[in-house]
C-alpha positions in Angstrom: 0.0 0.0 0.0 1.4 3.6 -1.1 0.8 6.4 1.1 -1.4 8.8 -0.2 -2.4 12.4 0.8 -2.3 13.3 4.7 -5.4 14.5 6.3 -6.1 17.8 8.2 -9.2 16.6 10.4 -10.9 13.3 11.7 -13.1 12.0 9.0 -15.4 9.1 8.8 -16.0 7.3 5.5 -17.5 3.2 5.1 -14.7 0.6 3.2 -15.5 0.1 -0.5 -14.9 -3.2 0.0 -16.1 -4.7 3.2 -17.9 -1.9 4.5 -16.4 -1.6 7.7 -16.6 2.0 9.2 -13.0 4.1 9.5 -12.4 6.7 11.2 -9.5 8.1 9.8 -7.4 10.9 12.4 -5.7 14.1 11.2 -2.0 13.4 9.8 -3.3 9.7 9.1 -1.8 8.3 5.3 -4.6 7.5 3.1 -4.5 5.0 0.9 -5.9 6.4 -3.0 -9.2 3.9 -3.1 -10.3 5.8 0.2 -9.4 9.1 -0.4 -11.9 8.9 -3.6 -14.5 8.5 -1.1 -13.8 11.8 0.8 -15.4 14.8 -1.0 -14.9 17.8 1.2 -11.9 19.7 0.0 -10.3 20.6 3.2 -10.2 17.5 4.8 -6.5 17.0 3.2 -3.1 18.8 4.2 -1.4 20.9 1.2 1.2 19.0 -0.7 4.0 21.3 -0.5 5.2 19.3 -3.8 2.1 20.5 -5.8 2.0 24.6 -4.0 5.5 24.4 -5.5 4.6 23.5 -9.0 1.7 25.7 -8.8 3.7 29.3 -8.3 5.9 28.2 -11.1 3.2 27.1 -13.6 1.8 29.4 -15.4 3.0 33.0 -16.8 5.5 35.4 -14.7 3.2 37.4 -12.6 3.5 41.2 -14.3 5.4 43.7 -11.7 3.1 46.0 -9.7 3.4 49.4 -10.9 3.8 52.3 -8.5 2.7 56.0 -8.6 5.3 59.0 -9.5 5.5 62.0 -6.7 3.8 64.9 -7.9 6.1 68.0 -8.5 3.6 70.5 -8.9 3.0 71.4 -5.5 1.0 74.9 -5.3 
């Protein structure tokens, strides 16, 4: 069995298979065919792997620009 994504809160879900109830605690490995099951999208922990790939996907974020000082003070 592969460890799959960590949790970030207790969550209850029924086996696919024999339909035993598991309770599953925050931190807890889940295995792929049981994290399928769980539909609310907080109950995981962030990959750092995938926040990584997702600041360097995409296009360079433009540079903010900033206001010039006025000179014509009266």
């Amino acid at each position: 069995m592969t460890a799959g994504k960590r949790l970030a809160a207790a969550v209850h879900v029924q086996h696919p298979t024999s339909g035993e109830r598991l309770v599953l605690l925050p931190g807890d490995p889940v295995p792929p065919e049981i994290a399928e099951l769980i539909t609310h999208p907080d109950a995981f922990l962030p990959d750092p792997d995938e926040d990584d790939n997702a600041e360097n996907s995409g296009p360079p974020a433009k540079p903010t620009r900033s206001r010039k000082t006025r000179t014509d003070n009266e």
